[in-house]
C-alpha positions in Angstrom: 6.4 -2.4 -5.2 9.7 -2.8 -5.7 9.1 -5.8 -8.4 7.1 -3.3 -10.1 10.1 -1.1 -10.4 12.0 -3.5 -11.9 9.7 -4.5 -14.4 8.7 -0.6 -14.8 12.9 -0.3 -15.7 13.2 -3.4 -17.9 11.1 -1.9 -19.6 12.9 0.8 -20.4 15.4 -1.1 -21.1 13.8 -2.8 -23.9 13.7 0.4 -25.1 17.7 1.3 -24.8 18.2 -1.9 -27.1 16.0 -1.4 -29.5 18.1 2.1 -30.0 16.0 4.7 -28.1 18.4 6.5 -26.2 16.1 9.1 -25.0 14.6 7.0 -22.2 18.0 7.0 -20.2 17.8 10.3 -18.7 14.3 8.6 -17.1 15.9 5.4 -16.3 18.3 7.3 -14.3 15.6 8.8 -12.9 13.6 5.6 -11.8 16.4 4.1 -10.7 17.8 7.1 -8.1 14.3 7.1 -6.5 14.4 3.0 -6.8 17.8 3.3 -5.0 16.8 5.9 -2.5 13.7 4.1 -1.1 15.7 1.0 -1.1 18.9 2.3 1.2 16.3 5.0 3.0 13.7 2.1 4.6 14.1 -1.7 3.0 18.0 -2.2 3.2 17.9 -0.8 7.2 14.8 -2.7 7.8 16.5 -6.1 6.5 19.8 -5.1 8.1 17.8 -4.6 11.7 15.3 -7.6 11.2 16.1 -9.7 8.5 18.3 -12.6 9.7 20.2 -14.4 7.2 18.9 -11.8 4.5 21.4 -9.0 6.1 24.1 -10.5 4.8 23.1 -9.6 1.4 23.2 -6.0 1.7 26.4 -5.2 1.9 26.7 -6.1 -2.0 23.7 -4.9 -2.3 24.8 -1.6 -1.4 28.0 -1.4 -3.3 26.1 -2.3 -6.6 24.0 0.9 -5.8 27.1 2.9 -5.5 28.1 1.6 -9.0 25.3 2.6 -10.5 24.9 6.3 -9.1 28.7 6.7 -10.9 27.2 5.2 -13.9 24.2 8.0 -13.8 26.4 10.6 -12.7 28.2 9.7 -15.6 25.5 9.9 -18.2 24.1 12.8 -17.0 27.6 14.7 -17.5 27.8 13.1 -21.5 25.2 14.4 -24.3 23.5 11.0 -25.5 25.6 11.7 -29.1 29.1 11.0 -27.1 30.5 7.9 -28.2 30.4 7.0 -24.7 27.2 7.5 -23.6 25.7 4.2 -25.2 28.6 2.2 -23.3 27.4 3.5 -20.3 23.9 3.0 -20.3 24.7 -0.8 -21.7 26.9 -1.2 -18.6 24.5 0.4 -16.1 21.4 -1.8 -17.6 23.6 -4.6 -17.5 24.6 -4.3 -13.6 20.9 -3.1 -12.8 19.7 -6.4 -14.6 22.5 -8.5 -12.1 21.4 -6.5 -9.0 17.4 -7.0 -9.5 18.2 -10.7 -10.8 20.3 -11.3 -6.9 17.2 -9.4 -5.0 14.5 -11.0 -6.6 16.0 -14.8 -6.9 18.0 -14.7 -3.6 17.4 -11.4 -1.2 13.6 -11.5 -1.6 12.7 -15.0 -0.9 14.8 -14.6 2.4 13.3 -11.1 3.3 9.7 -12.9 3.2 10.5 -15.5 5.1 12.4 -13.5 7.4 10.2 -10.7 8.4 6.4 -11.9 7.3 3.7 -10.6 5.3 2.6 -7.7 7.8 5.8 -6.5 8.2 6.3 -6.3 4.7 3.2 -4.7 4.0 4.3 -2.4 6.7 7.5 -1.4 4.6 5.7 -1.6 1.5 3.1 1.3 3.0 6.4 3.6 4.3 8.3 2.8 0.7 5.6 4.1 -1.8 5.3 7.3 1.0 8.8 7.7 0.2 8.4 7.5 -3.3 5.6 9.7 -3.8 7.4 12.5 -1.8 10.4 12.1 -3.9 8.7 12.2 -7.4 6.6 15.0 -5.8 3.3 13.3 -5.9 0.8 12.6 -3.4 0.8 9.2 -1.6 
């Protein structure tokens, strides 16, 4: 689930480059329910169960904080401020660093760490989450 959320936002990304500045307000979006879910039931669950992993979150979590400025940021600018596409470059730039750490480094050990079942387990209570924060049904 959460790959798909990365790929969902690179996506978007794509976009951003190509010029299309109207899919940031969305990205921030995406990426405030990505984050939520994240710190809410996958960051506590590795922190509680997740051996070597654990120590990954800390950085984890600061990079989160980073990017919340970044969207607080955008959503305060009008997308013709000659600001605005500085900050969505920056925040698809960190985003791209933080998903490149979980998925090459945090992941791998969170498999290994806490199984299949377990993950499934997190996987079941993360798309809960996410429904209930996008407001639809799980």
């Amino acid at each position: 689930m959460l790959r798909d959320d990365h790929k969902s936002v690179e996506r978007m990304f794509k976009a951003v480059e190509k010029g299309d500045l109207s899919v940031v307000p969305e990205i921030c979006e995406a990426l405030t329910v990505h984050a939520t879910i994240e710190e809410l039931v996958f960051y506590p669950a590795v922190r509680a169960e997740g051996g070597d992993a654990k120590e990954d979150i800390g950085e984890a979590v600061e990079e989160h904080h980073l990017v919340k400025i970044l969207i607080e940021e955008l959503g305060q600018l009008p997308s013709e401020d000659e600001a605005y596409k500085s900050k969505a470059t920056v925040l698809m730039e960190l985003v791209r660093h933080h998903v490149k750490e979980e998925e090459d480094e945090l992941f791998p050990k969170v498999r290994s760490e806490l199984g299949r079942n377990r993950l499934l387990e997190l996987g079941d209570e993360m798309m809960k989450l996410q429904a209930n924060l996008v407001g639809q049904p799980a």
